[in-house]
PAGURO-93113 format. One record per residue: residue in three letters; chain; x, y, z of N, C-alpha, C in turn. Coordinates in steps of 0.1 Angstrom, whole numbers, plus 5000, padded with zeros to 4 digits. Each point is the difference from the previous one (the first is absolute). Layout:
<r residu="ALA" chaine="A" n_c1="X" n_c2="Y" n_c3="Z" ca_c1="X" ca_c2="Y" ca_c3="Z" c_c1="X" c_c2="Y" c_c3="Z"/>
...
% end
This chain:
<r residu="UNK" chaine="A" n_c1="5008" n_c2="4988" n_c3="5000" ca_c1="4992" ca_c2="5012" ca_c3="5000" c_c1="5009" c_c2="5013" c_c3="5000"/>
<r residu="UNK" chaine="A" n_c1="5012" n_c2="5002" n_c3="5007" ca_c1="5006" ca_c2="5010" ca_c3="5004" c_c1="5005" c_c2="5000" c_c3="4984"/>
<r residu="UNK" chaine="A" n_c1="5002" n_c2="4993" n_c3="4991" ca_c1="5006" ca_c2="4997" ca_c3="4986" c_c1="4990" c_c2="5015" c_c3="4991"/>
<r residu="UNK" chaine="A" n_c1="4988" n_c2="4995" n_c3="5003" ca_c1="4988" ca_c2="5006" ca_c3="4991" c_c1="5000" c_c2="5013" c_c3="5004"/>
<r residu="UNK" chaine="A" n_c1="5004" n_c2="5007" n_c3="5014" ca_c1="4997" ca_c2="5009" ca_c3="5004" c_c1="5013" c_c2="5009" c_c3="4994"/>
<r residu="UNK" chaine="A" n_c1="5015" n_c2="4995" n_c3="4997" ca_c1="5010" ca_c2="5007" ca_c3="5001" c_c1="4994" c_c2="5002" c_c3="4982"/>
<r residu="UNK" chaine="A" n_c1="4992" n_c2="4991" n_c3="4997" ca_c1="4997" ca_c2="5002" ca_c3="4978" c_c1="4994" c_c2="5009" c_c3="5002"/>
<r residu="UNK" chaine="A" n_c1="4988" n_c2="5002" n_c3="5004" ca_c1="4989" ca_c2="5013" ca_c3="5007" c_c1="5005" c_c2="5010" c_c3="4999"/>
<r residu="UNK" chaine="A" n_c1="5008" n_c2="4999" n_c3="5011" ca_c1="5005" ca_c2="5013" ca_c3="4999" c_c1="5010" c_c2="5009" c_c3="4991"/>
<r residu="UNK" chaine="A" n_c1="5008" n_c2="4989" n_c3="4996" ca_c1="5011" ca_c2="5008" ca_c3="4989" c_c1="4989" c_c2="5002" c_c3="4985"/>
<r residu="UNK" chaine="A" n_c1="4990" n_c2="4993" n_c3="4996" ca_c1="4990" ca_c2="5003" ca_c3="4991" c_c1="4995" c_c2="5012" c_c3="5004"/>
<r residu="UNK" chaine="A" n_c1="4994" n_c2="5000" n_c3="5011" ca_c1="4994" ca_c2="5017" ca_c3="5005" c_c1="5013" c_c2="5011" c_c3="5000"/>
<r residu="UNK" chaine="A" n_c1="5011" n_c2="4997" n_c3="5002" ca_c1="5009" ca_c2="5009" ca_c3="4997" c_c1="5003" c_c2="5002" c_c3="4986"/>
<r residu="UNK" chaine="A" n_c1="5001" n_c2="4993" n_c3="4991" ca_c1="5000" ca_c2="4998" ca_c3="4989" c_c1="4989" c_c2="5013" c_c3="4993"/>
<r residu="UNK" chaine="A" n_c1="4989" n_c2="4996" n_c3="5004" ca_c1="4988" ca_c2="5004" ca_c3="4991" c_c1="5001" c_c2="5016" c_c3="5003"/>
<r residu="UNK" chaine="A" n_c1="5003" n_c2="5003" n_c3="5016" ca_c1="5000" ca_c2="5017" ca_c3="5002" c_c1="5011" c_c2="5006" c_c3="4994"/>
<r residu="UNK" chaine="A" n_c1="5015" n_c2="4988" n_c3="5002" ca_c1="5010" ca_c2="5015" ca_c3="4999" c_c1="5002" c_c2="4995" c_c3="4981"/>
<r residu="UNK" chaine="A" n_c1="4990" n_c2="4994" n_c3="4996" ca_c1="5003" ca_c2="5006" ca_c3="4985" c_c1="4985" c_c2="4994" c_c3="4994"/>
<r residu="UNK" chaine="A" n_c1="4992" n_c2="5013" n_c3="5004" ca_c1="4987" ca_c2="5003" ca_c3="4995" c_c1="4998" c_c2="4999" c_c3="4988"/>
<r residu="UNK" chaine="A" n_c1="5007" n_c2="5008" n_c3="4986" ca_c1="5003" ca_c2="5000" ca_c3="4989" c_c1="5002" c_c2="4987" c_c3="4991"/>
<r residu="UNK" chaine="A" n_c1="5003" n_c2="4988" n_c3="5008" ca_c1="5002" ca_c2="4985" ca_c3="4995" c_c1="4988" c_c2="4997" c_c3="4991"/>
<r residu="UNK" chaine="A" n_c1="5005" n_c2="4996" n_c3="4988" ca_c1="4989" ca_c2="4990" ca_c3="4993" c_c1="4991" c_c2="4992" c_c3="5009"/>
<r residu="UNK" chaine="A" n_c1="4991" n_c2="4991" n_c3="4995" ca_c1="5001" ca_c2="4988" ca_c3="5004" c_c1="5002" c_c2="4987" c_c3="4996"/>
<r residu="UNK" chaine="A" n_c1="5010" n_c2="5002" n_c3="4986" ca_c1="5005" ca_c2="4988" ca_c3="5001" c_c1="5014" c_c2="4998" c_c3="5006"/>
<r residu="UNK" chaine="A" n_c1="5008" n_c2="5016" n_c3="5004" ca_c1="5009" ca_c2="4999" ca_c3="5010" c_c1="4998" c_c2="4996" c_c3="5014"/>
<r residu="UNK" chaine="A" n_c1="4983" n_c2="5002" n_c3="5005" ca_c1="4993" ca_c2="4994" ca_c3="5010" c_c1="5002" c_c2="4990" c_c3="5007"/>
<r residu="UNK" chaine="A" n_c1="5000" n_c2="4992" n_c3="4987" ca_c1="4993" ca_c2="4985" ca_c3="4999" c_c1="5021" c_c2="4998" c_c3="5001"/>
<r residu="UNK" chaine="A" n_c1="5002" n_c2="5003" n_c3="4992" ca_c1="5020" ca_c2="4991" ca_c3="5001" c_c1="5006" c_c2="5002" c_c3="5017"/>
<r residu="UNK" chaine="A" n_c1="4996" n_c2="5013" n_c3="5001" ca_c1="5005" ca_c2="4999" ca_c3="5014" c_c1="4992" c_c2="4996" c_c3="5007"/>
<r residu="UNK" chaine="A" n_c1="4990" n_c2="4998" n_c3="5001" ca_c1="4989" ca_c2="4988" ca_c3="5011" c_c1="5010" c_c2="4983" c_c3="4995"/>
<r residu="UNK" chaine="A" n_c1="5000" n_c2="4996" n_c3="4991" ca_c1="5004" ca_c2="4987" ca_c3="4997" c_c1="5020" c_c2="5003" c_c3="5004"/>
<r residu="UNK" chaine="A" n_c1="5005" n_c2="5008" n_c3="5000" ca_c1="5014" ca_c2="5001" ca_c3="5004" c_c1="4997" c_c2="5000" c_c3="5015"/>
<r residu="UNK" chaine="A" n_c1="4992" n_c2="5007" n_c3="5004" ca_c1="5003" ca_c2="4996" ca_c3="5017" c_c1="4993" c_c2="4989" c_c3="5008"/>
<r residu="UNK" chaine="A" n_c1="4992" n_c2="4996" n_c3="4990" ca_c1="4996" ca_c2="4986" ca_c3="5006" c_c1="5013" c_c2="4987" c_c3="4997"/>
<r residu="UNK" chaine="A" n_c1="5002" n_c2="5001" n_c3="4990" ca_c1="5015" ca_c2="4995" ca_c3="4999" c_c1="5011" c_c2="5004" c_c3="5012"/>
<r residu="UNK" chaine="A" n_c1="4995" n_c2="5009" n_c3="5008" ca_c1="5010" ca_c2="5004" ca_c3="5004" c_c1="4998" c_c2="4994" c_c3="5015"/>
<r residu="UNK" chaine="A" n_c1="4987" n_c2="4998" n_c3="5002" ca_c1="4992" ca_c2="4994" ca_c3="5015" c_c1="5004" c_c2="4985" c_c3="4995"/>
<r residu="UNK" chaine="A" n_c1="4996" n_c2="4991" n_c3="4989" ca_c1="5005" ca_c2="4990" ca_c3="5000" c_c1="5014" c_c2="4997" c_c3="5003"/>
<r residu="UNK" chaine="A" n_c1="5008" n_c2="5008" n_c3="4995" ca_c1="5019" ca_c2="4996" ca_c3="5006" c_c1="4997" c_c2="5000" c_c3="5019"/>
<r residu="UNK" chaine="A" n_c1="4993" n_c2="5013" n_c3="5005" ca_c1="5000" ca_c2="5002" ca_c3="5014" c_c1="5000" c_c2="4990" c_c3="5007"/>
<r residu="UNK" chaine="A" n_c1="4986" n_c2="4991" n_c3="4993" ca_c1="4998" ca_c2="4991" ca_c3="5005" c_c1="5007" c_c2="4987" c_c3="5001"/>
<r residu="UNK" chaine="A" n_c1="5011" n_c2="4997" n_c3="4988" ca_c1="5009" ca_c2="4991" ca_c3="5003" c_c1="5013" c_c2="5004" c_c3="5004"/>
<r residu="UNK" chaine="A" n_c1="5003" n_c2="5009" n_c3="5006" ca_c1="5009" ca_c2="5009" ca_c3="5005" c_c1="4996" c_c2="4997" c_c3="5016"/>
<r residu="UNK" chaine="A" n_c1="4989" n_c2="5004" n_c3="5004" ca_c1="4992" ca_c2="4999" ca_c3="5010" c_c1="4998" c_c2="4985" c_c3="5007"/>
<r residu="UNK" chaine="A" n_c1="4998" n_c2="4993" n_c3="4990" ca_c1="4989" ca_c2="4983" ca_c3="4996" c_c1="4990" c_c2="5000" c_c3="5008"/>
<r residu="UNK" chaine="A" n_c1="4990" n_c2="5006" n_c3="4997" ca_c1="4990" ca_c2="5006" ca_c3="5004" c_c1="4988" c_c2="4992" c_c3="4995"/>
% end
């Protein structure tokens, strides 16, 4: 859970500090940082 919350939030940071974003730049950085909770998690072994 603490995995989904740390994507949450860097997506909510994402979306404010660059307002201007497409959304298909949206969508790459949503799927890059979930990639990025998956490593956590075997980094983690969660």
């Amino acid at each position: 859970m603490n995995i989904f919350v740390i994507w949450l939030v860097m997506v909510v940071a994402w979306n404010f500090g660059y307002p201007q974003a497409s959304p298909l730049e949206d969508v790459v950085v949503a799927i890059l940082l979930s990639l990025f909770g998956t490593i956590l998690k075997k980094y983690f072994k969660m």
